[in-house]
C-alpha positions as CSV (number, residue, x, y, z in Angstrom):
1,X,107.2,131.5,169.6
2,X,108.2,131.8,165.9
3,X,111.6,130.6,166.7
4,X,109.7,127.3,168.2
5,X,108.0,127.0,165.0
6,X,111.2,126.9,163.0
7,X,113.0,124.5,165.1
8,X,109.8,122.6,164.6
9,X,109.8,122.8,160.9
10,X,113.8,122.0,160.9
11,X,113.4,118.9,163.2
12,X,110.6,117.4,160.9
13,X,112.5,118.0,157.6
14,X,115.3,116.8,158.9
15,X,113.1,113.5,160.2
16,X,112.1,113.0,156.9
17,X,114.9,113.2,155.0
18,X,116.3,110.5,157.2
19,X,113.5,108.6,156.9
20,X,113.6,108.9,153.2
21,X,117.1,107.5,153.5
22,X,116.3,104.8,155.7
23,X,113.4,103.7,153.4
24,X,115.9,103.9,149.9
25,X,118.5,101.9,151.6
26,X,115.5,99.1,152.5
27,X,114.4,99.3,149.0
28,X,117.9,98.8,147.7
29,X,119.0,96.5,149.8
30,X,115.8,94.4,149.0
31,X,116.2,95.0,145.6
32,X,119.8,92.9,145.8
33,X,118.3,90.1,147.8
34,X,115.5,90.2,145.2
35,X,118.1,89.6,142.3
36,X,120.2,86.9,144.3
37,X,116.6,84.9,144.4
38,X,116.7,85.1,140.3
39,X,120.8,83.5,140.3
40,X,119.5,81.4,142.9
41,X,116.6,79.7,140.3
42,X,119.5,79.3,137.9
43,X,121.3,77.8,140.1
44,X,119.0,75.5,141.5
45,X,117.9,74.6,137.3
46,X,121.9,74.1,136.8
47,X,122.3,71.7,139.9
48,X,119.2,69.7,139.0
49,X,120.5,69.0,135.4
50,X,123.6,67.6,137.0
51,X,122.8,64.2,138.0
52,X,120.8,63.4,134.5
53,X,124.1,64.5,133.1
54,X,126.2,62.3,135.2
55,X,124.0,59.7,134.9
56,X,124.1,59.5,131.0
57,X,127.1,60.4,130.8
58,X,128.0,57.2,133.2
59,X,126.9,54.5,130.6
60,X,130.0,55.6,128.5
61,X,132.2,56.3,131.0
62,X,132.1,53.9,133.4
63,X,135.9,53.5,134.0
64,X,135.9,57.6,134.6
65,X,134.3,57.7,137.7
66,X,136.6,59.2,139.9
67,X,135.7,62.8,137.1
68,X,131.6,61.8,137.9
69,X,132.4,61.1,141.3
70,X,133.9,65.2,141.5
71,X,131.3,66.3,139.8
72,X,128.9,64.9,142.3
73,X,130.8,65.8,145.4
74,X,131.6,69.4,143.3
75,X,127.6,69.8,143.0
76,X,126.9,68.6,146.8
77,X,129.3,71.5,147.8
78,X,127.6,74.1,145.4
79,X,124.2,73.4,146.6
80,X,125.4,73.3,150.3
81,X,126.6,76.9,149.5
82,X,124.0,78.2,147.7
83,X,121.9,77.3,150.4
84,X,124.0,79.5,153.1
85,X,124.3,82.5,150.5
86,X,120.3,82.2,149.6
87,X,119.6,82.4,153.6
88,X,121.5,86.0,153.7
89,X,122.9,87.2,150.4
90,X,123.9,90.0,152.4
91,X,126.5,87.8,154.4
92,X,129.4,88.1,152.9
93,X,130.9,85.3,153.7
94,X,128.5,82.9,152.4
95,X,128.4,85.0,149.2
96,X,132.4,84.0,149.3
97,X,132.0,80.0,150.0
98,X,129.4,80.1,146.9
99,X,131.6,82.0,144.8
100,X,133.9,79.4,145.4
101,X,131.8,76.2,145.4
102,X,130.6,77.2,142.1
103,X,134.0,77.5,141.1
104,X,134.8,74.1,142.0
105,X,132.1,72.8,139.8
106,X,132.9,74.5,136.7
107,X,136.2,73.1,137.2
108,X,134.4,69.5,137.4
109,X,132.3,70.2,135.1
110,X,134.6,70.9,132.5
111,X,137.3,68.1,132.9
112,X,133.7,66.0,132.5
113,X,133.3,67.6,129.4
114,X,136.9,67.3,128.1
115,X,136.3,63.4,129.0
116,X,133.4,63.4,126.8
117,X,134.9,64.4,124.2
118,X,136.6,61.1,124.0
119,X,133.8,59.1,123.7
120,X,132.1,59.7,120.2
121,X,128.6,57.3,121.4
122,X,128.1,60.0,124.0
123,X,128.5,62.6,121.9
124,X,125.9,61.4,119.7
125,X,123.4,60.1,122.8
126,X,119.9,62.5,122.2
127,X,119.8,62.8,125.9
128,X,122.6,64.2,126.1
129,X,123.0,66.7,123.7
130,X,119.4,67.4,125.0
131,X,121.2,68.3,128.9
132,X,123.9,70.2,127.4
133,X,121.8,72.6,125.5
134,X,119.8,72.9,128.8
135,X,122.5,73.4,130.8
136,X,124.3,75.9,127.6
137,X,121.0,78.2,128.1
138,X,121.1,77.9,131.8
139,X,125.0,78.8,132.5
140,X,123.9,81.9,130.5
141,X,120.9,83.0,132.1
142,X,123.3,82.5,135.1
143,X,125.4,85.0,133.7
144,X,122.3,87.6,133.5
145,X,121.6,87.1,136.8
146,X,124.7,88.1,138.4
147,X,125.1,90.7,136.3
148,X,121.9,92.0,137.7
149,X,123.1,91.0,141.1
150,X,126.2,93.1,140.5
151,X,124.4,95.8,139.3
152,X,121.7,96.0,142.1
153,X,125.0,95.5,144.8
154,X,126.5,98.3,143.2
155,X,123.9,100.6,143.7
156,X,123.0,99.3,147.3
157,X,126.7,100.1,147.8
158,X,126.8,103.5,146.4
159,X,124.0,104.7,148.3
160,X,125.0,103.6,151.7
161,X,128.6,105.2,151.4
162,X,127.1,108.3,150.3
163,X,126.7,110.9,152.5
164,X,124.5,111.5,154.6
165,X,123.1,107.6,154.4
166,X,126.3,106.7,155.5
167,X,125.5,107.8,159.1
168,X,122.1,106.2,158.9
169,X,123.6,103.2,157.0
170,X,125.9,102.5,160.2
171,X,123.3,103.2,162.9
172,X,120.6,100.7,161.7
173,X,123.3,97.7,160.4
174,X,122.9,98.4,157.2
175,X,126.3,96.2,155.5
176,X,127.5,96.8,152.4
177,X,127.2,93.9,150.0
178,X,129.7,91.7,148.2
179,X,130.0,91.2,144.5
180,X,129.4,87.7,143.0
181,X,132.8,88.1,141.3
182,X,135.2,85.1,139.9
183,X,138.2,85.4,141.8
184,X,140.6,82.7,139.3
185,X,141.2,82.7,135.8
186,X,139.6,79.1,135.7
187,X,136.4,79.8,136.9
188,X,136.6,83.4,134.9
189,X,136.4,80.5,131.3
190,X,132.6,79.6,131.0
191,X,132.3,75.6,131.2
192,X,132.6,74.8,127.5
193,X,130.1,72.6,126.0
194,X,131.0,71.5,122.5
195,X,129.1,67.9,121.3
């Protein structure tokens, strides 16, 4: 009887340490999803001062369009990808095609911004030194959120290659996370914006 008892006691602890396991790896994970939704706003902000930036900007340069024209198809692409990534930031995949889209448009972003340069009436336009300190304070509260987002993946991570979550990690489809990472020294310069 008292060896029942023990078995008992053995089989319960061990249900709730694994369910204390399970429950930290849904807060973690949640917890990463939770800081993707904060890069996401950024991102969203970033995209939305785009077109007003084009758009001033397209006044001045009107024989640069094929530069506004990237940007525009650069931004279509991001927001396409965001979109994926937002929808499961746990799919790595889509975390890749974002990392990438948003590459893209830096790159757009700043051959835009080495055009302006040449054109001292745009320089001096309110509105758009107005969208460039708007989009200066944006990039780096985009920059705060993925360190966050790295942060939070890193834990998520840690946890479910630790033992003993790792077991319970693979038996309820628990996948490890991916980074939001530059991959190229290009995207790894933040857009410059000097006016």
């Amino acid at each position: 009887m008292k060896m029942l008892m023990v078995m008992a006691l053995v089989i319960a602890l061990a249900a709730l340490v694994l369910i204390g396991i399970y429950n930290k790896l849904v807060a973690l994970r949640n917890r990463f999803k939770n800081a993707f939704a904060q890069i996401d706003v950024q991102l969203k902000r970033r995209y939305d001062l785009i077109p007003n930036l084009v758009e001033t900007a397209k006044g001045y340069m009107a024989h640069e369009r094929q530069t506004l024209e990237a940007v525009i198809a650069a931004r279509s692409q991001a927001v396409s990808a965001n979109q994926r990534a937002a929808a499961n930031p746990g799919d790595a995949a889509a975390m890749q095609g974002l990392m990438g889209a948003e590459g893209m448009l830096s790159g757009a972003l700043g051959k835009l911004f080495a055009l302006a340069e040449q054109y001292p009436n745009l320089k001096a336009n309110e509105t758009m030194a107005r969208l460039m300190e708007e989009l200066t304070s944006t990039e780096n509260k985009i920059a705060f959120a993925r360190q966050a987002y790295n942060d939070s993946v890193m834990i998520y991570n840690t946890s479910r290659e630790s033992f003993p979550a790792v077991m319970i990690a693979g038996m309820f489809g628990f996948q490890a996370a991916v980074l939001f990472e530059v991959k190229t020294e290009a995207e790894r310069e933040a857009v410059k914006v000097k006016f």
